[in-house]
N, C-alpha and C positions, 0 to 999 in steps of 0.2 A: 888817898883821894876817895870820897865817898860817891856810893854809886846809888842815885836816885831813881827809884820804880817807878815809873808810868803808873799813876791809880787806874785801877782795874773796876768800869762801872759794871754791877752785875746789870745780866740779862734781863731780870725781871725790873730794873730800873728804867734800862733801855726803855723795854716794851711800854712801861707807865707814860715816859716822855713822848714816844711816838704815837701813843693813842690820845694822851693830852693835845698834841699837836692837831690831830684829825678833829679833835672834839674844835679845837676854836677855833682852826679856817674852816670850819662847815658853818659856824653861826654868823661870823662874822665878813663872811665873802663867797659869793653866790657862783656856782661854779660859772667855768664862761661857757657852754654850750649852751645854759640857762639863759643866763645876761646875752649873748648873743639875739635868741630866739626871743626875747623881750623887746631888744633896739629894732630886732625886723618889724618884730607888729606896732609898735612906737611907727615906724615908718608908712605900713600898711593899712593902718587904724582909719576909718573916714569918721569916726564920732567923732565930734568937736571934745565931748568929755571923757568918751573914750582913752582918747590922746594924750588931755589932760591928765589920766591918771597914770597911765600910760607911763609918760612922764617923769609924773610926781614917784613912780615906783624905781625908775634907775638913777632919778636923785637920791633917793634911800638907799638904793647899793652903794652908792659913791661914800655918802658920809657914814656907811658901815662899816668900808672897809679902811676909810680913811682916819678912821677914830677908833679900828679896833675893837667896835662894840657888836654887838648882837644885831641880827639886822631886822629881825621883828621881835615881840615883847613876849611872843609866846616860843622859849626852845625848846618846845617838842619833848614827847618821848624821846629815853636815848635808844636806840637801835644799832645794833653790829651787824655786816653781813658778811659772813667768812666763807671763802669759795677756796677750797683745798684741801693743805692741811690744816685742823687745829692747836695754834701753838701751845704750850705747852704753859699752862698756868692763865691762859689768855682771860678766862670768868673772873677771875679774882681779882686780875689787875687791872682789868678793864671799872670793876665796877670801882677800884680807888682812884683810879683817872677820873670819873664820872663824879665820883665823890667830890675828889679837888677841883676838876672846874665847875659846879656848882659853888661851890665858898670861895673861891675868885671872882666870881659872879658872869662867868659865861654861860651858865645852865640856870634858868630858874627852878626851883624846885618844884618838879610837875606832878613828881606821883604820889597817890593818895592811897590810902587803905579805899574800897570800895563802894565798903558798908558803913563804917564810922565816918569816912571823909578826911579821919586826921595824917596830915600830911608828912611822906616819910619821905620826902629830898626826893634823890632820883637812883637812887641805889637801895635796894629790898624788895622782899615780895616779888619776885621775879625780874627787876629790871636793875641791872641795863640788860636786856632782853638781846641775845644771839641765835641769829639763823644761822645754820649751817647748811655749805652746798657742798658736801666733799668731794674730792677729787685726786685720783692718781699722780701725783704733783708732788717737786720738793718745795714749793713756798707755798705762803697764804694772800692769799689779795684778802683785806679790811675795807669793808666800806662802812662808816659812821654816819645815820641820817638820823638830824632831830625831826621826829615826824610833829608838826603843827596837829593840835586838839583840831579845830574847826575843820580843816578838810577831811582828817580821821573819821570825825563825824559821820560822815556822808559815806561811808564805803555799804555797798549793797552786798549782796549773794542770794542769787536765783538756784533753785535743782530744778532745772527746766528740762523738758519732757525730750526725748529726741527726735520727735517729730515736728519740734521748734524750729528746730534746725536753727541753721546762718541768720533766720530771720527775725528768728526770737531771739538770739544774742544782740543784733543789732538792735533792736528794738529795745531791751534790756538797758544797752550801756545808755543808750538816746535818752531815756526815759528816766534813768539813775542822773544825768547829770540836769535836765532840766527840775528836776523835784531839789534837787542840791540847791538850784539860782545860786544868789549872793554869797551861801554862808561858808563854802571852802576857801573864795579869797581869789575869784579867777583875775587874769587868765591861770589855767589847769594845764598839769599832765596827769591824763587819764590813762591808770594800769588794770587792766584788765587780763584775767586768769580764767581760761577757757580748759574744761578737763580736769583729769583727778577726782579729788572727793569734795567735802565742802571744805575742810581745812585746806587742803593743798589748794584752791583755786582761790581762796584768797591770800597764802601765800604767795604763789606765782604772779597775782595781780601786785603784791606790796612790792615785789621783786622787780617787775616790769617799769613801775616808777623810777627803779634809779639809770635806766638805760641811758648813755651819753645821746645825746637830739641829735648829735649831725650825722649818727646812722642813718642807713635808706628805710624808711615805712615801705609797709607791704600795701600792697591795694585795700584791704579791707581797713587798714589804718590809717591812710587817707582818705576812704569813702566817709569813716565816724567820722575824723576833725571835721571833714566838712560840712557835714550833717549837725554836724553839734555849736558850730561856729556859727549855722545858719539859724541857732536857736533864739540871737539877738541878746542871750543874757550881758555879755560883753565886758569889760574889766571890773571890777570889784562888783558887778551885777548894777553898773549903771547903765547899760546898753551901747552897743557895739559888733563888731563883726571879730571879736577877740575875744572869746570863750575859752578854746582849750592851744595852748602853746603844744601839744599833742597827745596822741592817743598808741599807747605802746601794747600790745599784747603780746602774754606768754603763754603757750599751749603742752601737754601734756594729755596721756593717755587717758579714760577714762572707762565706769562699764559700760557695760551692752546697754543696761535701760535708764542710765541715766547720762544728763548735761551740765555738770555744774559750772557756773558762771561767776566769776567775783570783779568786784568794780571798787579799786582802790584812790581815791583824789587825791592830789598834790596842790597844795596851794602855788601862786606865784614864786611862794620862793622856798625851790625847790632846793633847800643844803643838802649838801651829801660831800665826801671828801675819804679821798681813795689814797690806801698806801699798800706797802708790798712787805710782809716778812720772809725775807731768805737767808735760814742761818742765822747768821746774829747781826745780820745787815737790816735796816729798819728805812725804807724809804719812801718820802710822799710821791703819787703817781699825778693826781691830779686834784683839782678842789674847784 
């Protein structure tokens, strides 16, 4: 009798499937803390067009995830964010994950050379681009966001003085999203990066964006939404009381004489899609 082996997938296979996986439920199904916070303000909305678009935008989740496709036209920078350890080959195989779902055609090819403009897919020249948060830890949490160009756009950074204080921060992030209006694509979540240097404070702000919504805000972060929602910009910037689906800050150390500030926007649709490597266990957490 002959004894047949169980095919044995290598690790590095694994990990390609499981970052493929991340990579297409981020484009093509919006997480639900997002869609959540969307149907509330759909409900909360008093603009007539407001609402309408309202709307018109959780119809488009619907036939995005229900067709499997992309749920805007723009997917984003790819972006990693690895909170732990880092696995072991993870640059390499991340970027032929990145590679293949672009030629599947769930990634458009977004990145360019700079300077010449000619376009190189979405793998080279530094991207797929990974943050790393380490941690004393046997796994790695993945989180995969394609960041949209247009709300990219709009990210600010202040070195404000520290006699600005609380004031001039808030005045800052107020001021960074009304100059934004239309073109990030509201309603917004606003990540803001208070402290460190000017690299780390926009860090911490790109970082603050993927926070799950149905955490509790801190007072200062419901004083902005509502500051910022009383700016009337309102959904895709046709006017409304839905500007920013919220405003998440992350803080860190910083010197003595200086404040730095960073203001990173999220458009409406806000993909991001979370998994766990432990071991050669590969599991999706949430999307």
């Amino acid at each position: 009798m002959k004894i047949f082996e169980q095919a044995v997938i290598p690790l590095s296979q694994k990990m390609k499937s499981f970052i493929k996986k991340l990579i297409k439920l981020s484009v093509t199904r919006l997480p639900k803390d997002v869609e959540k916070k969307i149907c509330e303000a759909y409900k909360n909305e008093t603009s007539v067009i407001g609402k309408r678009v309202i709307k018109q935008l959780i119809g488009n989740i619907k036939i995005a995830e229900n067709n499997n496709k992309p749920i805007c036209q723009d997917t984003g920078i790819p972006l990693f964010f690895v909170e732990g350890k880092m696995p072991k080959g993870f640059q390499k195989t991340a970027s032929h994950a990145v590679k293949e779902c672009t030629d599947e055609g769930f990634l458009r090819p977004n990145i360019v050379d700079p300077i010449t403009r000619k376009n190189i897919g979405n793998a080279g020249m530094g991207f797929p681009y990974i943050y790393y948060f380490p941690k004393e830890v046997d796994y790695s949490l993945v989180i995969f966001c394609p960041k949209g160009g247009g709300s990219e756009n709009m990210s600010k950074l202040a070195m404000l003085k520290p006699s600005q204080g609380i004031k001039g921060i808030k005045n800052f992030v107020i001021k960074s999203v009304a100059e934004a209006g239309a073109n990030p694509c509201p309603p917004l979540i606003i990540g803001v990066g208070i402290g460190g240097s000017a690299d780390l404070a926009m860090k911490l702000a790109k970082k603050a964006i993927l926070r799950n919504l149905d955490k509790k805000n801190s007072d200062l972060e419901i004083e902005l939404k509502n500051k910022i929602n009383r700016l009337g910009i309102g959904p895709m910037g046709l006017g409304g009381k839905t500007t920013a689906l919220a405003v998440n800050i992350e803080q860190m150390g910083c010197n003595t004489n200086g404040l730095p500030v960073g203001v990173n926007i999220q458009c409406w649709c806000a993909r991001k899609a979370v998994g766990k490597i432990e071991g050669n266990k590969f599991s999706i957490i949430s999307h």
